[in-house]
N, C-alpha and C positions, 0 to 999 in steps of 0.2 A: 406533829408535822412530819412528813413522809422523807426520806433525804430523796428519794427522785426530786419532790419539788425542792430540795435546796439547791442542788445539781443542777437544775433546771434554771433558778432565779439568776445565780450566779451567770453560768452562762452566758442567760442574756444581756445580762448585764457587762459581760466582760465583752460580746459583740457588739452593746451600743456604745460602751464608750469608746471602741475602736473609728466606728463610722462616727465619729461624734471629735475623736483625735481628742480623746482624754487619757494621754499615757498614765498605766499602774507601775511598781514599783517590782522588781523581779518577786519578789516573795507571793506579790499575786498569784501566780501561775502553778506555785511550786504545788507537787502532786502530794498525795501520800506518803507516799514510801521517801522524798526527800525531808518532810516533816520527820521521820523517824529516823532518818541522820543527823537532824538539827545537833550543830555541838555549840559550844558557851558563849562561842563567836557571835551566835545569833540568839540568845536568852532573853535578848531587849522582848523581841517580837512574841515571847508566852508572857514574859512576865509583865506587859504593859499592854496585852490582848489585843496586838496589830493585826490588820488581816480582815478578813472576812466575818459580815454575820448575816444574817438571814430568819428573820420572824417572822411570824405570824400573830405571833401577840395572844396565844390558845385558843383564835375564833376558828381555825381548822378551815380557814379561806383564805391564803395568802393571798390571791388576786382580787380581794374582796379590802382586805384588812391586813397590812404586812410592809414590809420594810426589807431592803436591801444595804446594805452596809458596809464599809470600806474605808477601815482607820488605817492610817498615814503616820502618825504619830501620838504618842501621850505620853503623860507624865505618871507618877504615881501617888495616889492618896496614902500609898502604907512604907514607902521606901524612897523617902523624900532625899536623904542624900546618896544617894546611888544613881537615882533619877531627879536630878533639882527640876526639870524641865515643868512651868509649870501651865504649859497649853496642851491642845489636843486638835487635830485635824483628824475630818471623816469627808468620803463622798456618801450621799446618803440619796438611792434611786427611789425614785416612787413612779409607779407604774402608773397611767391614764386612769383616773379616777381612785386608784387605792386611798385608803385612810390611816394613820398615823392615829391611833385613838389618847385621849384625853392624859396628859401624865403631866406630872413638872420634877425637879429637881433639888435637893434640898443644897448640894455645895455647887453644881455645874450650872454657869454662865455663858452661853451661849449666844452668837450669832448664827445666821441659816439666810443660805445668801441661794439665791435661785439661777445657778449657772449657765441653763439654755434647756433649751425645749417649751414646756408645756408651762399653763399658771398655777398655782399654788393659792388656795383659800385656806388661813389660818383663823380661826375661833379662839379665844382667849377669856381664861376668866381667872383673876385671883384667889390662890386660898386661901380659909379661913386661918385667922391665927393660932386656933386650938390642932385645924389640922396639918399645918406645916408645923408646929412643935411634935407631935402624935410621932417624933422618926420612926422608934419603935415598931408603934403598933403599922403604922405605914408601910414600912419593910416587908411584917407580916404578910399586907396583902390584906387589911380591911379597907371598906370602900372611902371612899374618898369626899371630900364637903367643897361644893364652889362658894364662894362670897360674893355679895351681890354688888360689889364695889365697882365704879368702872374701873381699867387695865389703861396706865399708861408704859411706853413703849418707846421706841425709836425703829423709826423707818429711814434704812440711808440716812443715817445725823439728823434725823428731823423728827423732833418729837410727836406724840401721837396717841391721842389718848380716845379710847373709847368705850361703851358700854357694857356690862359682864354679859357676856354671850358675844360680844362685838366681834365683826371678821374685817380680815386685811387680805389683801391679794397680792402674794407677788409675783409679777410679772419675770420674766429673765432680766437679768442685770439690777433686780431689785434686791433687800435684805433687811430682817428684823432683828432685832438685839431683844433677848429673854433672860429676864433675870429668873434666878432660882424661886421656885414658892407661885411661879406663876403660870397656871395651868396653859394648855395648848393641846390641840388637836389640828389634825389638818388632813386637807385631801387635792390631790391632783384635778383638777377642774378638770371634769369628763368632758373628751372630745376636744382638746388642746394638747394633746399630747404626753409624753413621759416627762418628766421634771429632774432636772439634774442638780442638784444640791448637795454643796456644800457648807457643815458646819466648821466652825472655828471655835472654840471656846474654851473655858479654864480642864486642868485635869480632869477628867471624865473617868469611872468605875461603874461600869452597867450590873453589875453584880449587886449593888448598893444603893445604887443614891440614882432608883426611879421609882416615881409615887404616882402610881394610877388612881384614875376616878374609880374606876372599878376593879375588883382582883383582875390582876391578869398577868399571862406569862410573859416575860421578857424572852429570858432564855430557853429555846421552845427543847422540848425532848422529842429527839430523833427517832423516830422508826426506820429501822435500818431494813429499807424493802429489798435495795443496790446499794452496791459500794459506793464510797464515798468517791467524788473525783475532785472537790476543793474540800478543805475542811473550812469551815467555822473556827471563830477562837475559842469555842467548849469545845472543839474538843479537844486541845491542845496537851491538856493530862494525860487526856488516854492514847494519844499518837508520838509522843516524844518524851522523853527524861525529865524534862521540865513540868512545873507546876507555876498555879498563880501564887502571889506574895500576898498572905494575907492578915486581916485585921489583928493585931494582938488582942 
């Protein structure tokens, strides 16, 4: 992924939630060169990956296949008392038709609440038992096994159950609860607009604990065409003093 189109995602992202009056948090905005004054005042924000992200997921079509990102808050998997905090808040854009491709979760618990704009088509399949234990080989980056079970669920407190491949729609003001182990993809319903969403769920580690159907990149590597003007939370080793806290 190119960093124009990060520069670019961003952006616009930071223009619609303005016309849209979804204030960010000061750390949004900060440049470069303030990332590389970061002192211990602000360590939360590397060491719990606040901030900014921007994938494409390695389909090298972010307006095709990609995600925009904006954590709020989290907790931590590795530095549980330093950080007891054990939620996480993200705004999560999806562009008019983009897709979210197939993954689930082995520890993170999730809600995804659809804050305004456009509708949201969710897809959902259980996984197999061998491949939600498989952490390991999953981590790797081997492809992924659906179960042909159906998927129950909660829509707004209200249960919901449906058949493996089964989709949900949420409309603005709607929201689904995902448990860990259970597959999801999804896409902005073309021609309804952008889809503003917020997740809410248990500590969150993107570095970890995401298990796609098929290999794919979470964390995209940068081609540095232009300088950066937001950073991402990768890059936060290479822009500042700080580093992430990790797995013993």
């Amino acid at each position: 992924m190119k960093r124009s189109k990060a520069n670019e995602a961003i952006r616009y992202v930071v223009d619609a939630l303005k016309k849209a009056q979804f204030p960010l948090p000061p750390f949004a905005y900060y440049t470069p060169e303030e990332w590389k004054r970061l002192d211990e005042t602000e360590i939360e924000l590397v060491e719990n990956m606040l901030g900014w992200d921007v994938t494409d997921f390695g389909s090298g079509d972010f307006d095709k296949i990609g995600l925009t990102v904006f954590t709020f808050r989290n907790g931590n998997f590795h530095a549980k008392d330093k950080y007891p905090k054990p939620y996480a808040e993200k705004m999560l854009y999806v562009m008019d038709g983009q897709i979210l491709p197939y993954h689930y979760h082995w520890e993170k618990r999730e809600d995804i609440i659809n804050r305004g704009g456009g509708n949201l088509e969710i897809t959902l399949y259980n996984s197999k038992p061998e491949d939600y234990a498989d952490v390991e080989g999953g981590r790797a980056g081997t492809p992924g096994r659906f179960d042909d079970t159906p998927v129950t669920t909660t829509v707004d407190g209200r249960k919901v159950t449906v058949p493996a491949g089964g989709k949900i729609v949420l409309k603005p003001g709607q929201s689904i609860s995902l448990d860990p182990g259970q597959y999801h993809m999804w896409q902005g319903i073309p021609g309804t607009g952008d889809v503003i969403l917020f997740e809410v769920s248990t500590t969150n580690d993107d570095m970890i604990d995401n298990r796609f159907y098929k290999a794919s990149e979470r964390i995209p590597s940068l081609e540095e065409d232009v300088p950066a003007q937001y950073l991402i939370f990768a890059d936060y080793p290479q822009y500042t003093k700080f580093t992430f806290i990790q797995k013993d």
